[in-house]
N, C-alpha and C positions, 0 to 999 in steps of 0.2 A: 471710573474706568481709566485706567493707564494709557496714553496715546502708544500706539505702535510705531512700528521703523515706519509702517508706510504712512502714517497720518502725519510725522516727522516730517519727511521725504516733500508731503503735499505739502506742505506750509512753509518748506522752503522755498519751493516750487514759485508759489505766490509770492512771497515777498522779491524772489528774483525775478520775478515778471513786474511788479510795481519799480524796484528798483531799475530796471533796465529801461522801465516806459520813462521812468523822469531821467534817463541818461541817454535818452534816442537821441541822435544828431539831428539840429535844425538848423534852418538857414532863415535868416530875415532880411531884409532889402528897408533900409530907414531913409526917407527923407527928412529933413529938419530946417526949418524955415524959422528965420527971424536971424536975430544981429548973429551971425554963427562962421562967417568966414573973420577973420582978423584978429581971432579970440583965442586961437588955439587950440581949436574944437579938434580937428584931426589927429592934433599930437595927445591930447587928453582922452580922446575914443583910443588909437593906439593904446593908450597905456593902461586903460581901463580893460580895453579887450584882455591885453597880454596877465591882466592881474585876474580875471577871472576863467582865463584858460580859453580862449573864444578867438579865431581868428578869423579873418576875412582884411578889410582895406576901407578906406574914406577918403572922402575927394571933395573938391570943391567943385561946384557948380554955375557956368554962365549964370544963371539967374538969382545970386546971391544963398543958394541953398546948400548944404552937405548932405551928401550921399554920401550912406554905409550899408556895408554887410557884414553882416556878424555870423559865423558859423563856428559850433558846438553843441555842446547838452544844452538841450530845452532850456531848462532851469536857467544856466548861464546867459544866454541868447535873450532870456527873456528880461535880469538884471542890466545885459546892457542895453536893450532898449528902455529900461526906465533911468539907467542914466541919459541914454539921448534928451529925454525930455528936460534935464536940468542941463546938462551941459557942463564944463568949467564955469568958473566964477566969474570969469567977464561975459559971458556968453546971455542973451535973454532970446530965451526958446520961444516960439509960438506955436509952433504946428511942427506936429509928428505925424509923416504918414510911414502906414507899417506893409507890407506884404511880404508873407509867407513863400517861398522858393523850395525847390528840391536843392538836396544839400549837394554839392559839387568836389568837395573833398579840399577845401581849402586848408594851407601850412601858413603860419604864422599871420602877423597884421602888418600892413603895412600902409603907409601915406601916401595917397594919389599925387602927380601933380598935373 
């Protein structure tokens, strides 16, 4: 049997409901501990962000640590948290922590100071 306009209609339906769930805006809050100020961590999360469409800010931390938020589509959000975990090339990551935020509507990235 032939699908109809409306079996059509439903199975658009569905793919723009998957489509949109992996496109929902999220927000992340990353700490990142280990050799990660002096490396260029900030300007390489910057640029990382800006390359996968993802904006929020990074800062450096009294306590030797970088602070980010990353806000975009899931997908993207979740790309740049597994860049956090490497870092640039001079950078040696040890510890990521991650939590999840309501998104706040953040424009572009930018470098804390």
């Amino acid at each position: 049997m032939a699908p109809t306009d409306q079996d059509r209609e439903a199975e658009g339906t569905l793919v723009a409901d998957v489509d949109s769930a992996q496109d929902t805006t999220a927000r992340a809050r990353v700490l990142v501990a280990g050799v990660v100020q002096g490396v260029f961590f900030r300007a390489s999360a910057r640029d990382t962000a800006v390359a996968l469409g993802v904006s929020g800010w990074a800062r450096n931390l009294p306590d030797g640590r970088v602070e980010a938020v990353f806000e975009g589509p899931r997908a993207a959000v979740e790309r740049a948290i597994e860049w956090s975990r490497i870092g640039p090339p001079s950078a040696v990551v040890e510890r990521v922590e991650v939590s999840w935020e309501t998104p706040v509507g953040e424009r572009g990235f930018g470098v804390r100071h």
